[in-house]
C-alpha positions in Angstrom: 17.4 4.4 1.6 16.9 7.5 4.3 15.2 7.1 7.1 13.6 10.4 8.9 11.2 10.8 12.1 7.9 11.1 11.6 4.6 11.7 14.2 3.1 8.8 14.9 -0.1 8.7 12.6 -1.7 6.1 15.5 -1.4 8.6 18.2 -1.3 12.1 16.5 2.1 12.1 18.6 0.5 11.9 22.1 1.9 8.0 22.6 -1.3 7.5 23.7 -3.8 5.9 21.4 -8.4 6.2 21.9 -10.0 4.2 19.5 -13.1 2.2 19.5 -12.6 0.8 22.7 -11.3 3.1 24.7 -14.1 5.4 25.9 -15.0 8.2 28.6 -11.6 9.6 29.4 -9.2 6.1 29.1 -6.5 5.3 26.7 -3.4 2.8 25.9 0.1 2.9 25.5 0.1 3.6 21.6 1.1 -0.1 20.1 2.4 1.4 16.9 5.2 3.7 18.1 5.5 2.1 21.7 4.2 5.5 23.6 7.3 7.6 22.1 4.7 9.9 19.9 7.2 9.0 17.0 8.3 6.6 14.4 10.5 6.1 12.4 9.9 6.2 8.4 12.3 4.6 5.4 12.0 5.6 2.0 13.9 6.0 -0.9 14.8 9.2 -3.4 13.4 9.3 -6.2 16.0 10.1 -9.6 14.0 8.8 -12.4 11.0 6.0 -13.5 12.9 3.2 -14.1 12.6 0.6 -16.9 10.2 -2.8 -16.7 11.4 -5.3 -19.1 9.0 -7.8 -18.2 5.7 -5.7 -19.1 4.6 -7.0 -22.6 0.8 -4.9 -22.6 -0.3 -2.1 -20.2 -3.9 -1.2 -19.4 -5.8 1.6 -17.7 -7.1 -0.3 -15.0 -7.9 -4.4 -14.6 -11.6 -3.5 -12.9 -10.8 -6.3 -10.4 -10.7 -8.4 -13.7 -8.0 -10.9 -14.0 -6.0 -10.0 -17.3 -2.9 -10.9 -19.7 -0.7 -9.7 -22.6 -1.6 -13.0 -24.3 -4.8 -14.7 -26.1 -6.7 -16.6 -23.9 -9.2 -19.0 -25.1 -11.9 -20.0 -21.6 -12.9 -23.5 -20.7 -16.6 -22.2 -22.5 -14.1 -21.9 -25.5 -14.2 -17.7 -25.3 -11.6 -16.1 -27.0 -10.1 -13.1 -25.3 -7.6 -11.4 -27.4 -5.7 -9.8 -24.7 -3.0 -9.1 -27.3 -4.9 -6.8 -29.2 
């Protein structure tokens, strides 16, 4: 894991943060980086995609529906046939 020093995205680097609530000149003390202007950010290299071994099925997208890589059959008695 590396670790670098980025601007604070809060503030724009200024350590002092105008949002909603600050208005006609005023601001805080940045909460995110602590006033600094910076913050630290972790993050590791990438070498290669790694391996799943617990994936049986992959999709394109769920559509904010709930889905398997097994037949389901619903309560209504629905088949699904996920594995297909």
């Amino acid at each position: 894991m590396k670790t670098i020093k980025i601007e604070c995205d809060s503030c724009k680097g200024t350590g002092l943060y105008v949002g909603m609530a600050e208005r006609n000149g005023a601001a805080v003390i940045c909460n995110a980086c602590k006033g600094k202007g910076v913050r630290p950010f972790s993050y590791n290299m990438f070498i290669e995609r790694k391996k799943r071994d617990d994936v049986k099925r992959v999709y394109k997208s769920s559509y904010g529906y709930v889905i398997g890589a097994e037949d389901v059959t619903t309560n209504e008695g629905k088949f699904l046939p996920y594995s297909q």
